[in-house]
Chimera marker file (.cmm) of the C-alpha trace (Angstrom):
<marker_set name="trace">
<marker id="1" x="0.000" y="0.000" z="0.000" r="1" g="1" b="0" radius="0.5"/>
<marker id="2" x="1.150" y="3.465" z="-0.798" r="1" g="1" b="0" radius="0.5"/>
<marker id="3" x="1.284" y="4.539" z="3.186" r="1" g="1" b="0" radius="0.5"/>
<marker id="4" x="3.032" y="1.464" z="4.100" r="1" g="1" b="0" radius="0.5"/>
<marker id="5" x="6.413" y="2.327" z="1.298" r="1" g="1" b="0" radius="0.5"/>
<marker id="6" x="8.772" y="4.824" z="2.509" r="1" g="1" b="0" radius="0.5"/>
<marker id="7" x="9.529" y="7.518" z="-0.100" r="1" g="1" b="0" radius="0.5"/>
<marker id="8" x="12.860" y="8.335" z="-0.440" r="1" g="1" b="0" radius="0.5"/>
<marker id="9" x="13.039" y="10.304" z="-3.302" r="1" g="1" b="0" radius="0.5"/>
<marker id="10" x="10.738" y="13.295" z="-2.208" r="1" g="1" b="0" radius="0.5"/>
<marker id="11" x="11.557" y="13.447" z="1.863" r="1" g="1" b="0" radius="0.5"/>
<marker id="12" x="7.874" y="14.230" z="2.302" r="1" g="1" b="0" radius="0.5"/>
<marker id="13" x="8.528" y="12.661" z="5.759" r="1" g="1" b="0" radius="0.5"/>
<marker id="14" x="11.542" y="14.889" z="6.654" r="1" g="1" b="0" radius="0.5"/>
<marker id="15" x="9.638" y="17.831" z="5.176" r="1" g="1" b="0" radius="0.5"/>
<marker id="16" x="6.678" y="17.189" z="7.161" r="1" g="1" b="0" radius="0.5"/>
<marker id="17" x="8.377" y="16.615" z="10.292" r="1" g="1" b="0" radius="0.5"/>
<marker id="18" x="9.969" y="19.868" z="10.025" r="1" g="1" b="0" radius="0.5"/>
<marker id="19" x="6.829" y="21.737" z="9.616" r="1" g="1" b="0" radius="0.5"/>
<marker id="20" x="5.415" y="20.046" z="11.994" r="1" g="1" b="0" radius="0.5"/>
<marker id="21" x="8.134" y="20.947" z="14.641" r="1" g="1" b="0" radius="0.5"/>
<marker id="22" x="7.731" y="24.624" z="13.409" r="1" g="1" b="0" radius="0.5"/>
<marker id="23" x="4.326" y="24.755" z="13.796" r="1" g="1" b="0" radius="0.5"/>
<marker id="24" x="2.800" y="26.716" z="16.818" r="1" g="1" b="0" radius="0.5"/>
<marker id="25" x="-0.450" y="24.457" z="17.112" r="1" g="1" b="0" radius="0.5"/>
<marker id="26" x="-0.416" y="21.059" z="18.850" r="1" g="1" b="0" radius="0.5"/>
<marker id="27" x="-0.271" y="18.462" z="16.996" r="1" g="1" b="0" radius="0.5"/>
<marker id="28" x="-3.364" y="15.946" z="17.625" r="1" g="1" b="0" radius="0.5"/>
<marker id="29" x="-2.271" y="12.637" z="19.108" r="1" g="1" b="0" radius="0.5"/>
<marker id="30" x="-3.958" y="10.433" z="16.229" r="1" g="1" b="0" radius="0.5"/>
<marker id="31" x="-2.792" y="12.648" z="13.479" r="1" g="1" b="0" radius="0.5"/>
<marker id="32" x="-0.638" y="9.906" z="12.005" r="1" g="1" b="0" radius="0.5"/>
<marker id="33" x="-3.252" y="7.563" z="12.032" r="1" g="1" b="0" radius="0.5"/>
<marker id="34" x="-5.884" y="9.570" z="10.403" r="1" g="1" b="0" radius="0.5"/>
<marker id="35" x="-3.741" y="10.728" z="7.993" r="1" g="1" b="0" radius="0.5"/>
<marker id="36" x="-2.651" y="7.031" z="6.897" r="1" g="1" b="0" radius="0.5"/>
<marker id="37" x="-6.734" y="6.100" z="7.242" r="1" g="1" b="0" radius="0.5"/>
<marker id="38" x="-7.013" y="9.093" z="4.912" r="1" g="1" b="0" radius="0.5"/>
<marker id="39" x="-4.597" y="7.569" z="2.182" r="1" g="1" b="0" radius="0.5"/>
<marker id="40" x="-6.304" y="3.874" z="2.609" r="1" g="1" b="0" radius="0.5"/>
<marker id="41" x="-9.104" y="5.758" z="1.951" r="1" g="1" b="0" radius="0.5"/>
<marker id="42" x="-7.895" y="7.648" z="-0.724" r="1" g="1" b="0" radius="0.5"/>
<marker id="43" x="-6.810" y="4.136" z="-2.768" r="1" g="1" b="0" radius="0.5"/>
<marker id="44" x="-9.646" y="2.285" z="-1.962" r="1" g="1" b="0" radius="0.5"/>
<marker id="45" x="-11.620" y="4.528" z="-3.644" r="1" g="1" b="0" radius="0.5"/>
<marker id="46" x="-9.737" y="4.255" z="-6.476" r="1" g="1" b="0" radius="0.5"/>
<marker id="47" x="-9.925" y="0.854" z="-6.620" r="1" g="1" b="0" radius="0.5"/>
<marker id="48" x="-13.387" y="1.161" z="-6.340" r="1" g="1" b="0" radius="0.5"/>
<marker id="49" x="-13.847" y="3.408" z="-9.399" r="1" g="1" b="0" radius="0.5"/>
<marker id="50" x="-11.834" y="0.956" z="-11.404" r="1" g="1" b="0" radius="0.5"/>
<marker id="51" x="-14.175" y="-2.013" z="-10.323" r="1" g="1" b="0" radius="0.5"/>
<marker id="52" x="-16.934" y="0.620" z="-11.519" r="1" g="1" b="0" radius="0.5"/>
<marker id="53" x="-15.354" y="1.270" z="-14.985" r="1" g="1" b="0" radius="0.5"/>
<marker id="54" x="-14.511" y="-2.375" z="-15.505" r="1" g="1" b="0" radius="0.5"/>
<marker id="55" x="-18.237" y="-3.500" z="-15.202" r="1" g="1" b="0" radius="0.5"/>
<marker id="56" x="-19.630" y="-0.847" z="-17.143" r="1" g="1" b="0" radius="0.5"/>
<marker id="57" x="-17.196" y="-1.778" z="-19.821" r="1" g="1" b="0" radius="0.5"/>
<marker id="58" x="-18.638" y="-5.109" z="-19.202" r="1" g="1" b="0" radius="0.5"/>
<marker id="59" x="-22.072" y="-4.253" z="-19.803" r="1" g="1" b="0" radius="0.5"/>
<marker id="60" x="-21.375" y="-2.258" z="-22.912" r="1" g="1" b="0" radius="0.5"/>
<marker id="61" x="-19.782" y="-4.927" z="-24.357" r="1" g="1" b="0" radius="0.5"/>
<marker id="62" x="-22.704" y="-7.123" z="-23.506" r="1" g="1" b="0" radius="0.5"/>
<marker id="63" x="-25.086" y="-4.905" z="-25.175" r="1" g="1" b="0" radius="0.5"/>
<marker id="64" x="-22.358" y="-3.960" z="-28.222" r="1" g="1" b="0" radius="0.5"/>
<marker id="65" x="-22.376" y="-7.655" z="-28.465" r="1" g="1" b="0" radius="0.5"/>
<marker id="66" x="-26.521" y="-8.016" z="-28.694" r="1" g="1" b="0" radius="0.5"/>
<marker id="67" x="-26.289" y="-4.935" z="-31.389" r="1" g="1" b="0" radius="0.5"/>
<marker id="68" x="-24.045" y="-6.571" z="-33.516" r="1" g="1" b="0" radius="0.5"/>
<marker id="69" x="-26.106" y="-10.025" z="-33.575" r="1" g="1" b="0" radius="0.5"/>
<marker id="70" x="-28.736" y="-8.220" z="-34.389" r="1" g="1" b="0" radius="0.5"/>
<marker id="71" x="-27.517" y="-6.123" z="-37.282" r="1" g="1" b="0" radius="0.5"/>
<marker id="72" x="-25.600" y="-9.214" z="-38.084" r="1" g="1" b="0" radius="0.5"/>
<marker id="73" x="-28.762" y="-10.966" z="-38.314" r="1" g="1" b="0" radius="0.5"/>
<marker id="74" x="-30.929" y="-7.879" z="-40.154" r="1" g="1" b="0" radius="0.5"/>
<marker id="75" x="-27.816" y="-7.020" z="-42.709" r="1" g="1" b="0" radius="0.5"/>
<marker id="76" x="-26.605" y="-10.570" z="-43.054" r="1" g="1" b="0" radius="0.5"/>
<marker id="77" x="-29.515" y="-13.234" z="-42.989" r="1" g="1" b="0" radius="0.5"/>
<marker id="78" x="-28.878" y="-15.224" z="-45.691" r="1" g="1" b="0" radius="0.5"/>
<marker id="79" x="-25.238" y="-15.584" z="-45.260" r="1" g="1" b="0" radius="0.5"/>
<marker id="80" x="-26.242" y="-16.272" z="-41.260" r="1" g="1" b="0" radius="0.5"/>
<marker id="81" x="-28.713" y="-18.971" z="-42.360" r="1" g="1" b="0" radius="0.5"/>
<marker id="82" x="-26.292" y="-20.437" z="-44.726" r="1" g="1" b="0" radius="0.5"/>
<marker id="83" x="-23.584" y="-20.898" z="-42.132" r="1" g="1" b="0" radius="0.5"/>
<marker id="84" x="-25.582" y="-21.891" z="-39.075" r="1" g="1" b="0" radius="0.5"/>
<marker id="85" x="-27.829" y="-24.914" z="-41.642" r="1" g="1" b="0" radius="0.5"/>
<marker id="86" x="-24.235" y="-26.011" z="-42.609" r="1" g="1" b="0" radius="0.5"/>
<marker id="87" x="-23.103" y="-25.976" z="-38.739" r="1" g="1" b="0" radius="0.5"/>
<marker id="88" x="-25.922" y="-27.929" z="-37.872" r="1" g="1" b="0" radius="0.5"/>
<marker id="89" x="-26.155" y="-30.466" z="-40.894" r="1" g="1" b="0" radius="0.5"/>
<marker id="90" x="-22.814" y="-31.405" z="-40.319" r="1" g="1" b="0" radius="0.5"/>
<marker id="91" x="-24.038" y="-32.306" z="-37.250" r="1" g="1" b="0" radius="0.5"/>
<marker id="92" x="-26.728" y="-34.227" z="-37.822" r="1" g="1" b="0" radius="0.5"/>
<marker id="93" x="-25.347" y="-36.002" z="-40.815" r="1" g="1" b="0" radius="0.5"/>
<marker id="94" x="-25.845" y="-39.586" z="-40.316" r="1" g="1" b="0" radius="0.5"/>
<marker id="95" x="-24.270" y="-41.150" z="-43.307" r="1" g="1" b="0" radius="0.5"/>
<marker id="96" x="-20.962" y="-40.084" z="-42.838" r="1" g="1" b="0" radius="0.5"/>
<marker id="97" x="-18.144" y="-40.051" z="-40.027" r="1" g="1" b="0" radius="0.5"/>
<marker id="98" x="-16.565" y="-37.554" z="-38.386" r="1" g="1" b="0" radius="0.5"/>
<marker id="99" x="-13.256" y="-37.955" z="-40.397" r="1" g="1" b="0" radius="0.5"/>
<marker id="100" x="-15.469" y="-37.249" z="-44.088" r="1" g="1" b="0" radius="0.5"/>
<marker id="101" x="-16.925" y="-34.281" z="-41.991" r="1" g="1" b="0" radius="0.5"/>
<marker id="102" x="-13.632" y="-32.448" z="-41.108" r="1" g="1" b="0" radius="0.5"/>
<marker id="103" x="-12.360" y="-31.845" z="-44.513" r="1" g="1" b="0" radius="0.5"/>
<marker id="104" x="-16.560" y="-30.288" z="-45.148" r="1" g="1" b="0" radius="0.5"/>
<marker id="105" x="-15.885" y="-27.954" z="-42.037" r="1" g="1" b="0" radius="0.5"/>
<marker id="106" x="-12.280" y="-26.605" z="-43.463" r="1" g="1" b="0" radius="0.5"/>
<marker id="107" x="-14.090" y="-25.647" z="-46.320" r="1" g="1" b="0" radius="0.5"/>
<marker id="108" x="-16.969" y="-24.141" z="-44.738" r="1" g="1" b="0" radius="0.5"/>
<marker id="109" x="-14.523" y="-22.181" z="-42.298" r="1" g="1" b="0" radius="0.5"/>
<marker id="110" x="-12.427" y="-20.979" z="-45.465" r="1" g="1" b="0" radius="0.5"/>
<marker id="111" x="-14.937" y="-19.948" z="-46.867" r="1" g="1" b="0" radius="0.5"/>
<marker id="112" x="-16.300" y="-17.595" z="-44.090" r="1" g="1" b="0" radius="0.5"/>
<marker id="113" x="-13.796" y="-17.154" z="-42.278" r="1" g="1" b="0" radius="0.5"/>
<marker id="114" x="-14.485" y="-13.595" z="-41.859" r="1" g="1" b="0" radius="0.5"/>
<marker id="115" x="-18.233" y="-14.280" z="-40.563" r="1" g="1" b="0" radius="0.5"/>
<marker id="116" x="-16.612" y="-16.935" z="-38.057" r="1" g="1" b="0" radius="0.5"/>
<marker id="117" x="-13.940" y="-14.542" z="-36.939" r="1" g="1" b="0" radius="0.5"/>
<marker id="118" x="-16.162" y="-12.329" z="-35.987" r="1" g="1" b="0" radius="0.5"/>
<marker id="119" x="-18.376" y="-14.401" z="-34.085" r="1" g="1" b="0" radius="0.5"/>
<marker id="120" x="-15.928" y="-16.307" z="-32.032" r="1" g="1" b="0" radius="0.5"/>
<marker id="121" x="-14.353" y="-13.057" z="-30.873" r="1" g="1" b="0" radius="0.5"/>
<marker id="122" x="-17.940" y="-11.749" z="-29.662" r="1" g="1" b="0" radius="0.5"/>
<marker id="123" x="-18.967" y="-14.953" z="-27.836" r="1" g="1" b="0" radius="0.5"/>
<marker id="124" x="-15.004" y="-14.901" z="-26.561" r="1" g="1" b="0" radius="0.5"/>
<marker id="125" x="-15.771" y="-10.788" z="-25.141" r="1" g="1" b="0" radius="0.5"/>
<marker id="126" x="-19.229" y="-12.488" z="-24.289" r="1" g="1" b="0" radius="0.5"/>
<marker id="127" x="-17.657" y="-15.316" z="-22.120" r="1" g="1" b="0" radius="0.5"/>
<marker id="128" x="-15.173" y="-13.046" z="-20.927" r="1" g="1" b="0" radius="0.5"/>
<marker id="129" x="-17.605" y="-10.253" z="-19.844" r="1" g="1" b="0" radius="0.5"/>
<marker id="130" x="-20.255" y="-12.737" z="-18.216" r="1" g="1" b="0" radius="0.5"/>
<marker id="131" x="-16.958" y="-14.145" z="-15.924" r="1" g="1" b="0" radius="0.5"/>
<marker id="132" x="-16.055" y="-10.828" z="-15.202" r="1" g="1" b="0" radius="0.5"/>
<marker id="133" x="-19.418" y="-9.938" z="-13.950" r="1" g="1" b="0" radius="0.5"/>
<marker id="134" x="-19.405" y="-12.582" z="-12.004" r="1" g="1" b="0" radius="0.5"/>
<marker id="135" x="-16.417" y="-13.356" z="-10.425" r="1" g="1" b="0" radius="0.5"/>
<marker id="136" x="-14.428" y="-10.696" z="-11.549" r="1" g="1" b="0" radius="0.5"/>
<marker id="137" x="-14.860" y="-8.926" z="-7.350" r="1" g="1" b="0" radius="0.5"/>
<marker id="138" x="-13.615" y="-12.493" z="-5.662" r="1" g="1" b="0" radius="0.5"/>
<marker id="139" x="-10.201" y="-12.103" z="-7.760" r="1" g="1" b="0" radius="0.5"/>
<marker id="140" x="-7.844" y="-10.617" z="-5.355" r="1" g="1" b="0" radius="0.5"/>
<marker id="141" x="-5.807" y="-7.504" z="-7.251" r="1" g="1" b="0" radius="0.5"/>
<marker id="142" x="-2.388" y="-6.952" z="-6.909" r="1" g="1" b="0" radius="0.5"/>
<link id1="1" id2="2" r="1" g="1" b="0" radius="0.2"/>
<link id1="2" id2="3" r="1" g="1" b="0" radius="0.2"/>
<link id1="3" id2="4" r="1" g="1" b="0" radius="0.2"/>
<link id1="4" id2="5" r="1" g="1" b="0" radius="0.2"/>
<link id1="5" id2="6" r="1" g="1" b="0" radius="0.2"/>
<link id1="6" id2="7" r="1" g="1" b="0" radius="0.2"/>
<link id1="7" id2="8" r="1" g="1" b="0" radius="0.2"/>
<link id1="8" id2="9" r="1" g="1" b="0" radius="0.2"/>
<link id1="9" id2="10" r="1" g="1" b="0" radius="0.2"/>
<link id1="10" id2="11" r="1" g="1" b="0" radius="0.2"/>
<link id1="11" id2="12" r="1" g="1" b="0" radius="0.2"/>
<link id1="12" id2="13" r="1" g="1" b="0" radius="0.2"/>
<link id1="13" id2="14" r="1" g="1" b="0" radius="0.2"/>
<link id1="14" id2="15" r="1" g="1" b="0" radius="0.2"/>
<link id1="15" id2="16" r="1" g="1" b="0" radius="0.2"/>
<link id1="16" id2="17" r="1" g="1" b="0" radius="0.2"/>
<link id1="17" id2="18" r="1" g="1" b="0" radius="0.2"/>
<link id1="18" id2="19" r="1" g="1" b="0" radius="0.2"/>
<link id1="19" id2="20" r="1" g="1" b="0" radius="0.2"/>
<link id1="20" id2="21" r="1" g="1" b="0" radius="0.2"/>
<link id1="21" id2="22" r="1" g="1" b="0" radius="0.2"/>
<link id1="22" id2="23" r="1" g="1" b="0" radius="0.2"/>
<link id1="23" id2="24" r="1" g="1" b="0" radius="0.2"/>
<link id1="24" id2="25" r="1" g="1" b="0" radius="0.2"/>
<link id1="25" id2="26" r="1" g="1" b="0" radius="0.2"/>
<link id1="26" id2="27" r="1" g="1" b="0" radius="0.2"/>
<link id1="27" id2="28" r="1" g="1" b="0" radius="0.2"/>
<link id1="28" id2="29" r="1" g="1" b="0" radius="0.2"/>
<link id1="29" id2="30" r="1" g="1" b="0" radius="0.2"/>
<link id1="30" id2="31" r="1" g="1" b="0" radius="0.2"/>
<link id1="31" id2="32" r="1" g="1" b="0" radius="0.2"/>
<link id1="32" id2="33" r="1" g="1" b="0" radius="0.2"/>
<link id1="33" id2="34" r="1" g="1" b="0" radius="0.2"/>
<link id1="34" id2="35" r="1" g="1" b="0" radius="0.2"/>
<link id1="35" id2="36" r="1" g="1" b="0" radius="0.2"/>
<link id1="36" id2="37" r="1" g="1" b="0" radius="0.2"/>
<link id1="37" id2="38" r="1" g="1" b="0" radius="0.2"/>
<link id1="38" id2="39" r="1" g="1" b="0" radius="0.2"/>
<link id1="39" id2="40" r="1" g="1" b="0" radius="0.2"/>
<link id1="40" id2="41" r="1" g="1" b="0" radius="0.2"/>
<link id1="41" id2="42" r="1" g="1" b="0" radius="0.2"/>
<link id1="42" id2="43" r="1" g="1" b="0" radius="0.2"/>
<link id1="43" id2="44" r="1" g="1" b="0" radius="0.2"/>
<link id1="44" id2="45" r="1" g="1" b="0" radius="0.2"/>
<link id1="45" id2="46" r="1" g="1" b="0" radius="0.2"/>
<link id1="46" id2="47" r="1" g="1" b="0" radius="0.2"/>
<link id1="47" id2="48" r="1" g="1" b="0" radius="0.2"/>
<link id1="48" id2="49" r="1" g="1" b="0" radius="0.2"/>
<link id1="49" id2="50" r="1" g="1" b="0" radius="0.2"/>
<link id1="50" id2="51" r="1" g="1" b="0" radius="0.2"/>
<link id1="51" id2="52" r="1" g="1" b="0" radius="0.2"/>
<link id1="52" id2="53" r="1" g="1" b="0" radius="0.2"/>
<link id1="53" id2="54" r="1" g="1" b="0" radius="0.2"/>
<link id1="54" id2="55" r="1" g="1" b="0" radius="0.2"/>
<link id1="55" id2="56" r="1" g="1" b="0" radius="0.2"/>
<link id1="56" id2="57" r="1" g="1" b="0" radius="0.2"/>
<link id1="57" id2="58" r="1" g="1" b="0" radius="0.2"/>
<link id1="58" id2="59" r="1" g="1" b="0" radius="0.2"/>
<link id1="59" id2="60" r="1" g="1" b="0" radius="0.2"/>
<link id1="60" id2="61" r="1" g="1" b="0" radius="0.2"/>
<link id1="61" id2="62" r="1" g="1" b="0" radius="0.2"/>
<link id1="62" id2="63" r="1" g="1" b="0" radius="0.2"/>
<link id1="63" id2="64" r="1" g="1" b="0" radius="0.2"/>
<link id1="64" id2="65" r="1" g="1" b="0" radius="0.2"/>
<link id1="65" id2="66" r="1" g="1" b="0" radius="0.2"/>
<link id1="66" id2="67" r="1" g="1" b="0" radius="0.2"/>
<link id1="67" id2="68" r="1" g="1" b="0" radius="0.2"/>
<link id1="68" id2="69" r="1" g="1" b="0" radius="0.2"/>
<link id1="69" id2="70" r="1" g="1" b="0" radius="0.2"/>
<link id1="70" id2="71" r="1" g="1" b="0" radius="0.2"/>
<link id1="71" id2="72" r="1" g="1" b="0" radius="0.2"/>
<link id1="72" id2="73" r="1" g="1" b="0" radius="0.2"/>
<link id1="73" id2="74" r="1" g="1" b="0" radius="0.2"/>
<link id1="74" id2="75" r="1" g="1" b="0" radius="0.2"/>
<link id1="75" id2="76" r="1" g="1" b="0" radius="0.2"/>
<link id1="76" id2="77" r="1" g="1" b="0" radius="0.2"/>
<link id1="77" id2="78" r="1" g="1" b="0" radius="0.2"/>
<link id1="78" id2="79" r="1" g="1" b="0" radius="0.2"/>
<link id1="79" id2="80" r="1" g="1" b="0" radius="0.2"/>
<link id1="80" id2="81" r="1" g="1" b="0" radius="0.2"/>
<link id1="81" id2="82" r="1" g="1" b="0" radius="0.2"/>
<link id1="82" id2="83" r="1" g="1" b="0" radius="0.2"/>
<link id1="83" id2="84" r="1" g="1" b="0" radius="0.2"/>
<link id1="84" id2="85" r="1" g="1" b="0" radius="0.2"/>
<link id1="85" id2="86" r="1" g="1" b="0" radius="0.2"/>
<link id1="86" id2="87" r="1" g="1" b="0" radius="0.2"/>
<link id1="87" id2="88" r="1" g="1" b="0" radius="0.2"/>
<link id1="88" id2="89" r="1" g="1" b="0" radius="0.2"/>
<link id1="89" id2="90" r="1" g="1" b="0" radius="0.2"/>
<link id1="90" id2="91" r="1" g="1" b="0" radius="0.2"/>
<link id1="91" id2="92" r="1" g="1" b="0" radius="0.2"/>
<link id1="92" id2="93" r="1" g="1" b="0" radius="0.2"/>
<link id1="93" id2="94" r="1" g="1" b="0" radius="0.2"/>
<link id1="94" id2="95" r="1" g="1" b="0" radius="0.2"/>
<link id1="95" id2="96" r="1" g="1" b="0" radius="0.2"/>
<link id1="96" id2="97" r="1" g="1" b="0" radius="0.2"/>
<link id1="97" id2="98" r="1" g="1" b="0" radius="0.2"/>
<link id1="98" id2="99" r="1" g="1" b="0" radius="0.2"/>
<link id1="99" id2="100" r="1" g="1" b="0" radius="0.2"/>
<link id1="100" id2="101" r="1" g="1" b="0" radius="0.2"/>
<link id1="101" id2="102" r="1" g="1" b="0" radius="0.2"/>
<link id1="102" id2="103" r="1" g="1" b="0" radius="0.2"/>
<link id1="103" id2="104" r="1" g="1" b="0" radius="0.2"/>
<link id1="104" id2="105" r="1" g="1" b="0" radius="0.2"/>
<link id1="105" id2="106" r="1" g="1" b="0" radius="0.2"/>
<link id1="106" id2="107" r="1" g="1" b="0" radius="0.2"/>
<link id1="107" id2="108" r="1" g="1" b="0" radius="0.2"/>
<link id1="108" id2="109" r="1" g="1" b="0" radius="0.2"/>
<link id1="109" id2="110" r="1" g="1" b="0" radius="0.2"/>
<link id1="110" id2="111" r="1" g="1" b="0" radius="0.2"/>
<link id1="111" id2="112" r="1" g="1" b="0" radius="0.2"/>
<link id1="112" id2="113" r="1" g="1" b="0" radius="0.2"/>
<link id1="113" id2="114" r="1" g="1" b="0" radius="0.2"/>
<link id1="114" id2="115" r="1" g="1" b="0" radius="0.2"/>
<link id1="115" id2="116" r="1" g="1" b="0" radius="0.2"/>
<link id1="116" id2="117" r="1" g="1" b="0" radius="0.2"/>
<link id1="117" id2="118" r="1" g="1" b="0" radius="0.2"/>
<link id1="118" id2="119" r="1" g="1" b="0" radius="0.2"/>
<link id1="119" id2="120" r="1" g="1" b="0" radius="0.2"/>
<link id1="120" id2="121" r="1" g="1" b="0" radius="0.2"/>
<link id1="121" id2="122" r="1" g="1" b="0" radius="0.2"/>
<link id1="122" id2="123" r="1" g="1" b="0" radius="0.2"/>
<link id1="123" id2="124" r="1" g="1" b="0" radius="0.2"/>
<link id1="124" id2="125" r="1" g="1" b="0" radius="0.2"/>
<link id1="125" id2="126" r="1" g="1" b="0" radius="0.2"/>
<link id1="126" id2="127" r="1" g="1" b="0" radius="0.2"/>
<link id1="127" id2="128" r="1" g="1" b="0" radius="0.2"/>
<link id1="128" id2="129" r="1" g="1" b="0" radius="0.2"/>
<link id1="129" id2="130" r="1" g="1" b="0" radius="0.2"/>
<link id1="130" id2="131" r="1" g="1" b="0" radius="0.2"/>
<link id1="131" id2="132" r="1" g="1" b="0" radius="0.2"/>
<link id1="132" id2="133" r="1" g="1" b="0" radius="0.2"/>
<link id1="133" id2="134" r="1" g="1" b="0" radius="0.2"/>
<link id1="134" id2="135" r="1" g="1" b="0" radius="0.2"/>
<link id1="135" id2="136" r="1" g="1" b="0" radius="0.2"/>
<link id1="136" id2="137" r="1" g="1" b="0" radius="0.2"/>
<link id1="137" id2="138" r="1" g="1" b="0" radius="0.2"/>
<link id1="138" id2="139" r="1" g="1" b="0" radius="0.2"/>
<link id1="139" id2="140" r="1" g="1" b="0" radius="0.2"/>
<link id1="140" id2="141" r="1" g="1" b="0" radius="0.2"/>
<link id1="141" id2="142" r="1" g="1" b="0" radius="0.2"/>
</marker_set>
């Protein structure tokens, strides 16, 4: 913690003793400790305001991620269609193995690549978000 390290560079503690010492009020007997409880204070509420801007980031994403289905699935439908019947009729293919499927899924993955880029990295921010949201306050930070 930031009260805790000594700061040698600056001498704020020298400096502070010697106004301290050349100061004409009295000096409260807890003024150490409120001024360290001040600090804590201080950088837990900036930890705080990170937590803040990291789930709001989360929940953008999550709703960035619903807008682009959606205009993926208004601009895009046939393309969409296309991909997810071939996803799921290799699937459900019954006369042939999984080894006659693979070189069927290369091709379908060449040949949108772009579409399945695109998808995996917004069910990967999806994922990512969701943990995040959910356990993202039980991970101790550094």
């Amino acid at each position: 913690m930031l009260a805790d390290r000594l700061n040698k560079d600056d001498k704020f503690d020298e400096m502070l003793g010697r106004t301290l010492r050349s100061s004409s009020q009295a000096v409260p007997s807890d003024f150490t400790r409120k001024m360290l409880s001040q600090i804590r204070q201080a950088e837990e509420q900036k930890i705080l305001a990170r937590v803040v801007l990291q789930e709001r980031l989360a929940l953008a994403g999550c709703f960035a991620l619903g807008a682009a289905a959606i205009i993926a699935m208004v601009v895009f439908p046939d393309t969409i269609t296309a991909v997810f019947h071939s996803i799921v009729g290799s699937f459900t293919a019954q006369s042939s193995t999984l080894v006659s499927r693979i070189p069927q899924s290369i091709n379908t993955v060449r040949d949108q690549w772009q579409l399945f880029t695109i998808l995996a990295a917004m069910l990967g921010f999806a994922v990512y978000s969701l943990l995040d949201l959910m356990a993202g306050d039980r991970l101790k930070t550094v």
